[in-house]
Structure formats: C-alpha cells, structure tokens
N, C-alpha and C positions, 0 to 999 in steps of 0.2 A: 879841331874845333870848327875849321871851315867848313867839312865835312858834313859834320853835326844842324852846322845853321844850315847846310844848303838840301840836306832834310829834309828838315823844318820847314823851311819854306815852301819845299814842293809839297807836302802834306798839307799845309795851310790854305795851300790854291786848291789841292784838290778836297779840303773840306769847306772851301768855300764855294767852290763849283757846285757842293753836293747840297748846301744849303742854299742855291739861289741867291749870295753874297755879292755885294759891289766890292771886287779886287780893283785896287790900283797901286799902280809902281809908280813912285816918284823918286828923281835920284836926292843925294845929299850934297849938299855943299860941307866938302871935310869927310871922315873915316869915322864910323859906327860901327858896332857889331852888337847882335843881340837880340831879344825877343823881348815882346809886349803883350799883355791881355789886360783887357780894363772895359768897364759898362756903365752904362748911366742910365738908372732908370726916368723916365715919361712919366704921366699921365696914365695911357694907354697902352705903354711898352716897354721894354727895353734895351738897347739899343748896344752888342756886343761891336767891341773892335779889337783884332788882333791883331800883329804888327813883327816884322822879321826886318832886323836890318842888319846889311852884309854889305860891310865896307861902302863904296857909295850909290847903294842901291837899297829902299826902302820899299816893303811890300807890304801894304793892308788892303786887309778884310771887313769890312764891317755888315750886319748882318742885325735885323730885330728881331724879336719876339712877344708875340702881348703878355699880356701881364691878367689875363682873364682863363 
C-alpha cells in the first residue's frame, strides 16, 4: 500500500507540474495515509485540490479552472 501511495504521489506532482498547480508539502503532526480530491466552485472558477498523505508527510495540489 506504501507502494501504491508513493505512486500516487509522484503522479500527482507531476500532473500538477503539467497543469501549472501550486504544489505544497506540509508535514503532519501524527500518522495519515491516503488520498483526497475535492473542488469548490467560485463565481468565475473552480478551484481543484488534490491531496496524498504518507504517513507524516502531506502533498497538495491545487489548481483552477473557469467556469466559462
């Protein structure tokens, strides 16, 4: 399963690379594992964020899109 998230995660960077994405690694206080996707649309946009967490290290993505 380590494996699997640690994938994930490099995929995730490099599809956030490929969309022009604000990546940031923040660590965790405590032991996570697992993946997240979740959007909130704007006005104007809206506003993807994807999210890998492995153990005490947390990677998001977040990325727009208009909505026109």
């Amino acid at each position: 399963m380590i494996y699997a998230l640690l994938i994930f995660s490099l995929s995730i960077i490099l599809y956030g690379h490929l969309k022009g994405a604000t990546i940031a690694f923040s660590p965790i206080i405590g032991v996570m594992v697992g993946g997240l996707y979740s959007y909130t649309d704007y006005e104007d946009a809206r506003e993807h964020t994807l999210q890998c967490c492995i153990l005490i290290l947390a990677i998001t993505v977040v990325w727009e899109t208009s909505n026109g």
